[in-house]
N, C-alpha and C positions, 0 to 999 in steps of 0.2 A: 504494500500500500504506500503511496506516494504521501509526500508531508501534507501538502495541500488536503489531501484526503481524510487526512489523522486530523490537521488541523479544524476542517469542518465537521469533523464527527462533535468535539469539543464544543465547537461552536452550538451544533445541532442542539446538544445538551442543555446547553447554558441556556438557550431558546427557551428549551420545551420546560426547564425549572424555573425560569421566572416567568414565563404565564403561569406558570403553577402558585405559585407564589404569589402573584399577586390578584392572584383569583377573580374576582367580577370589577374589583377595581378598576376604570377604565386609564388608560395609560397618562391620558390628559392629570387627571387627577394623582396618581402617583408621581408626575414630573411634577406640577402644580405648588404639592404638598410638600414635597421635599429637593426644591430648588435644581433640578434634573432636567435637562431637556427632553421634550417628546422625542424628538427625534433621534436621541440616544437609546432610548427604552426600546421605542418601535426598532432600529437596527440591532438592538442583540436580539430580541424577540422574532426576527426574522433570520436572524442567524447570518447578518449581511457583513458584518466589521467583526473585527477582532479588540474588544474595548481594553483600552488601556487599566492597567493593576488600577487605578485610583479611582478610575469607573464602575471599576467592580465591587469596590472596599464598599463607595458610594451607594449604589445599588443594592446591596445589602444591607446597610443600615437604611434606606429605602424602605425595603421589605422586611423590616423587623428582622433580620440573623445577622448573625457574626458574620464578617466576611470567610473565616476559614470553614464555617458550616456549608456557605454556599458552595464554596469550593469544594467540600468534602461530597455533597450533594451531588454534582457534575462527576467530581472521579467514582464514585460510586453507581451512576448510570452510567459508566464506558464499561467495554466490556474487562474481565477481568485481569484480561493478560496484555491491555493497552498502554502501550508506550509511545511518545515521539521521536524516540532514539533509536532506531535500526543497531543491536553492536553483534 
């Protein structure tokens, strides 16, 4: 699997937990409430950008977790033997 691949798998991930996460909340309102651009939310929730560590820190104090939960949460939906490192 090519990096681009591995890399969007992560991405996919990180999508599919924070709609989860922020559940019927509409996006508007999560950027809104916690000084976030819509258009940062809508792009990871699309799985379009790769958002910078401070986006993400962000993001999850957002949605009420730790950033290292959110994180935990994503490596925990890849699969189990998932690496970025080809050795």
């Amino acid at each position: 699997m090519q990096i681009d691949e591995k890399k969007q798998k992560i991405l996919n991930s990180l999508a599919k937990i924070t709609k989860k996460l922020r559940g019927r909340q509409s996006q508007f309102m999560l950027a809104s409430e916690n000084d976030i651009s819509t258009s940062i939310i809508s792009t990871v929730e699309r799985a379009l950008k790769d958002p910078q560590f401070t986006t993400i820190y962000k993001l999850a104090e957002a949605l009420n977790i730790k950033p290292h939960k959110l994180i935990k949460m994503v490596e925990d939906d890849l699969p189990p033997d998932f690496t970025l490192i080809d050795r």
